[in-house]
C-alpha positions as CSV (number, residue, x, y, z in Angstrom):
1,X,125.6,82.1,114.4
2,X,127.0,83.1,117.4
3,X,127.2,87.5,117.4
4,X,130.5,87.2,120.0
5,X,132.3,85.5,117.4
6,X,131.7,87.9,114.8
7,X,133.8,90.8,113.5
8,X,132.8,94.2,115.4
9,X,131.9,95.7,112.0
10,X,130.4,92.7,111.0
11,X,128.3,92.7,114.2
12,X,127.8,96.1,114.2
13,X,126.2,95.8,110.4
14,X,123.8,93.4,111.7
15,X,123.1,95.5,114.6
16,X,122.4,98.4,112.3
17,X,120.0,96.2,110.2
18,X,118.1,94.9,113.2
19,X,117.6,98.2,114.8
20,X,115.8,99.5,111.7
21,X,113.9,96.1,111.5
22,X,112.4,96.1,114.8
23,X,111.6,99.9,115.4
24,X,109.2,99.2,112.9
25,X,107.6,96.8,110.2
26,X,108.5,99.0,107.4
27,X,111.6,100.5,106.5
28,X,111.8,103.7,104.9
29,X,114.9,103.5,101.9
30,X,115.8,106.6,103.3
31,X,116.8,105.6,106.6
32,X,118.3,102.7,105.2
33,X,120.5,104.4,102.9
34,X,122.8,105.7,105.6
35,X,124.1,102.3,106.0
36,X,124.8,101.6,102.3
37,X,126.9,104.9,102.6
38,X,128.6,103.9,105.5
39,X,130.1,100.1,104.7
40,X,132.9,99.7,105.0
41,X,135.4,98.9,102.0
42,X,135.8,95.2,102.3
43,X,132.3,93.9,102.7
44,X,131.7,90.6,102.9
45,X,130.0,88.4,100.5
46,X,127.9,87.1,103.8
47,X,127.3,90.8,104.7
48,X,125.8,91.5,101.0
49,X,123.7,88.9,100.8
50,X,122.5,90.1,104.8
51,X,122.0,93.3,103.4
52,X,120.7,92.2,100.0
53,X,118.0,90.2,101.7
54,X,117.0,93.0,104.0
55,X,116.7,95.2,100.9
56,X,114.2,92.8,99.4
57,X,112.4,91.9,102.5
58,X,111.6,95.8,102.7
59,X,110.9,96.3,99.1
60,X,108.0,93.4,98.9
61,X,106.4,94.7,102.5
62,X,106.1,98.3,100.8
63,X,105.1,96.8,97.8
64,X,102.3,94.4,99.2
65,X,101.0,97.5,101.0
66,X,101.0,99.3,98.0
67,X,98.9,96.7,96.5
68,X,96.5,96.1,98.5
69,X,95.6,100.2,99.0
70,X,92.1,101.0,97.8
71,X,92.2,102.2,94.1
72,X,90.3,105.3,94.9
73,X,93.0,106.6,97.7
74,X,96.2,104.7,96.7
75,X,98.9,104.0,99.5
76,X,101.4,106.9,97.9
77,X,103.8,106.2,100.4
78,X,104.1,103.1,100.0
79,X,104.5,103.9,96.1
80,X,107.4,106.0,97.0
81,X,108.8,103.4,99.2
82,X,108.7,100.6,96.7
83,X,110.0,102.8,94.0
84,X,112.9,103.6,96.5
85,X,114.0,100.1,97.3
86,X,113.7,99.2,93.5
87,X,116.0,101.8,92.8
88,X,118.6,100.5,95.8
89,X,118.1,96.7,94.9
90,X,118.9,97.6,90.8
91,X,121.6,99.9,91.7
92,X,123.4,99.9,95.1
93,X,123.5,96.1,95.5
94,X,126.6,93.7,93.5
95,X,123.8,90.8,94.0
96,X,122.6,88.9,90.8
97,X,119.4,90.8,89.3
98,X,118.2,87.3,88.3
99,X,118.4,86.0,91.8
100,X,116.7,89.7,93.4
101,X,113.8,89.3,91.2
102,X,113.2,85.4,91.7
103,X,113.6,86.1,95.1
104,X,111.1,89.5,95.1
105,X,108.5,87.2,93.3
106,X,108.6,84.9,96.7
107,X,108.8,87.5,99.3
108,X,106.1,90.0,97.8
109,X,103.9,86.3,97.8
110,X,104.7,85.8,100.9
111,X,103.6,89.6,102.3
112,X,100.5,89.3,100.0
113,X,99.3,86.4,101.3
114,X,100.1,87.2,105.0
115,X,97.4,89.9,103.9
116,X,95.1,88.2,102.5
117,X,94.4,86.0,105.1
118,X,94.0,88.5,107.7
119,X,91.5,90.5,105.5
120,X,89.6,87.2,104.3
121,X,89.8,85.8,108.3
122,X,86.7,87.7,109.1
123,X,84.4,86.2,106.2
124,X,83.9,82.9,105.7
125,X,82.8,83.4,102.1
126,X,85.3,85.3,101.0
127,X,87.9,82.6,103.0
128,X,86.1,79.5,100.3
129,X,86.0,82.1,97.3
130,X,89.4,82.9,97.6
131,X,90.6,79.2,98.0
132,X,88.1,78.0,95.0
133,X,89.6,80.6,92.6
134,X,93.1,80.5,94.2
135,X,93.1,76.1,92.9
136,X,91.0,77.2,90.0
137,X,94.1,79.6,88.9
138,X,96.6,77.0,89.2
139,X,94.4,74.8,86.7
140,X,94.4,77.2,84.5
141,X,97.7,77.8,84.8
142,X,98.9,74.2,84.0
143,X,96.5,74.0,80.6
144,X,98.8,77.2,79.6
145,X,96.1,79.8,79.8
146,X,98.4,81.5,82.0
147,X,96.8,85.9,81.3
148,X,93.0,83.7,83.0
149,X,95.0,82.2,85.8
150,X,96.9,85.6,86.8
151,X,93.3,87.0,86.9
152,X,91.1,84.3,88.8
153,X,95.1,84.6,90.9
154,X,94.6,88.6,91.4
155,X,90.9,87.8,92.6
156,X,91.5,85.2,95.0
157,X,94.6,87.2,96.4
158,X,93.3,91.0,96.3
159,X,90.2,92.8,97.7
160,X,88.1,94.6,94.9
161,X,88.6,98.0,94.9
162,X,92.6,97.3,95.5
163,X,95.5,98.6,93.8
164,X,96.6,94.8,93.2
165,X,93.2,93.9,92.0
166,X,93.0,96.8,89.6
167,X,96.4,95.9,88.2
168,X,96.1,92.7,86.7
């Protein structure tokens, strides 16, 4: 979509949203909630789900670096950050709740995973373990003993000692 062609509070909405975006990888709710107070009347149903996506995008990367803090010193900023964004993605958005937390499920996979590779890059062993137990979860998983394949998951996806690991 060409931005010349857009409305100027259109564009400058999607401005706003990629200036927080590219400062940095994650985006505090805080700064973020500036915007929410600032829209505009008539938003668009195109500009929500911008917005709504953006909301979840940010939620999952807090919550994947929650997750994979170390037990004994837990990423509490990143707790506070994910607790944040829940609260704006429940409360601030008119998006389905259905539809936020189907898509949370993918995004928050999609962060984890991102980090799991680049932790398990450096070991070959823990590269094979992770992709035997990873297959061995969706085995489970299809013979229905689904609380055996969430752990073997949790094992193959987070470092012992993690907040993820711990959780499961």
């Amino acid at each position: 979509m060409n931005k010349q062609n857009l409305p100027e509070e259109k564009n400058d909405l999607l401005e706003r949203l990629a200036s927080l975006s590219t400062e940095r990888q994650g985006v505090s709710n805080q700064d973020f909630q500036p915007i929410l107070d600032n829209l505009p009347v008539n938003v668009s149903l195109h500009d929500w789900h911008v917005i709504a996506n953006f909301a979840s995008e940010q939620l999952n990367f807090w919550e994947a670096e929650w997750l994979f803090s170390w037990e004994h010193s837990p990423n509490t900023k990143a707790r506070a950050e994910t607790e944040g964004w829940k609260r704006i993605c429940k409360t601030k958005l008119p998006t389905s709740i259905d539809l936020i937390d189907e898509q949370h499920d993918l995004i928050l996979l999609n962060h984890s995973l991102k980090r799991a590779v680049d932790y398990n890059e450096s070991s070959p062993f823990r590269k094979f373990k992770a992709k035997v137990l990873s297959e061995a979860s969706f085995k489970f998983d299809k013979i229905g003993l689904r609380w055996f394949a969430s752990y073997l998951y949790a094992t193959a996806l987070y470092p012992k000692g993690t907040v993820g690991r711990s959780r499961k």
